[in-house]
C-alpha positions as CSV (number, residue, x, y, z in Angstrom):
1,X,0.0,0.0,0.0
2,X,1.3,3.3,-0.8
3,X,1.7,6.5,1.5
4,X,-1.0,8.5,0.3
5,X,-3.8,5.3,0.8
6,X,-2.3,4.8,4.0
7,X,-2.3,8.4,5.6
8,X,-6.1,8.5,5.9
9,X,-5.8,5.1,8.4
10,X,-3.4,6.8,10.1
11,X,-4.5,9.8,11.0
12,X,-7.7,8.0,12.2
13,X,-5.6,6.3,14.3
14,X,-3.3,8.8,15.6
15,X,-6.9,11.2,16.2
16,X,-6.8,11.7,20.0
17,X,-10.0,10.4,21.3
18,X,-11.0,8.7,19.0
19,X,-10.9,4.7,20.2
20,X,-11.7,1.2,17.9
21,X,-15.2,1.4,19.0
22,X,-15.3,4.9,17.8
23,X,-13.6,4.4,14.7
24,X,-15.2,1.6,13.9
25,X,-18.9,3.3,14.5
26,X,-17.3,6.1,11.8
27,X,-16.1,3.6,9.4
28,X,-19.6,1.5,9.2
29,X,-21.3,5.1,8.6
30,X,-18.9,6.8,6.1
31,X,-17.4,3.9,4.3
32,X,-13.6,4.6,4.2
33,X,-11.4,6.9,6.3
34,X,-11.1,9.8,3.3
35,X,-15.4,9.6,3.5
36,X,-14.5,10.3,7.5
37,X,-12.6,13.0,7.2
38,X,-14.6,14.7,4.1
39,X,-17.7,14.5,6.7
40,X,-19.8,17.6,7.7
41,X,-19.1,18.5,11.5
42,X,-23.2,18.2,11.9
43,X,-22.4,14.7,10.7
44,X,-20.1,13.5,12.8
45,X,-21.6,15.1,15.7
46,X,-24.8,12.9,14.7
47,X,-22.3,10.1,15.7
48,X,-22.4,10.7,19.1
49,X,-18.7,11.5,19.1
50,X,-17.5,13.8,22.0
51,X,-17.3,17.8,20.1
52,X,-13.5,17.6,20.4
53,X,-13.5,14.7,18.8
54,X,-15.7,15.2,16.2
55,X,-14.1,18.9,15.8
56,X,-10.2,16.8,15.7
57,X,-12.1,14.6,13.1
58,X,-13.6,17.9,11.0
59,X,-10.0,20.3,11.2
60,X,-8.0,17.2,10.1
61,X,-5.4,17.8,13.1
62,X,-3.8,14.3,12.8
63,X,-3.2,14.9,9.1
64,X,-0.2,16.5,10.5
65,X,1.4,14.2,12.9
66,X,0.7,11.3,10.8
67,X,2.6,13.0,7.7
68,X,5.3,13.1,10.1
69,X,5.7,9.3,10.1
């Protein structure tokens, strides 16, 4: 698998918060982690994930760290 596929599952990994369970319950409703992290903020909220969670999810803040690795 190449970087760019990869990055995606690893920034949902590295997203603080965000646990399997969580993840998972994401994954089932958008499909794939780009679908995740293209989601509306309403959207995720209406996943019952904690708001700064769901606002790490929206601003893409683990995009960063998981560039890094």
């Amino acid at each position: 698998m190449e970087l760019d596929s990869s990055l995606p599952w690893l920034a949902l990994a590295l997203t603080p918060g965000l646990a399997s369970r969580l993840s998972a319950r994401l994954l089932k409703r958008f499909g794939s982690p780009d679908a995740v992290f293209r989601a509306p903020l309403t959207d995720l909220e209406g996943c019952r994930l904690p708001a700064p969670v769901a606002q790490a999810v929206f601003k893409k803040e683990a995009f960063k760290r998981a560039e890094k690795n």
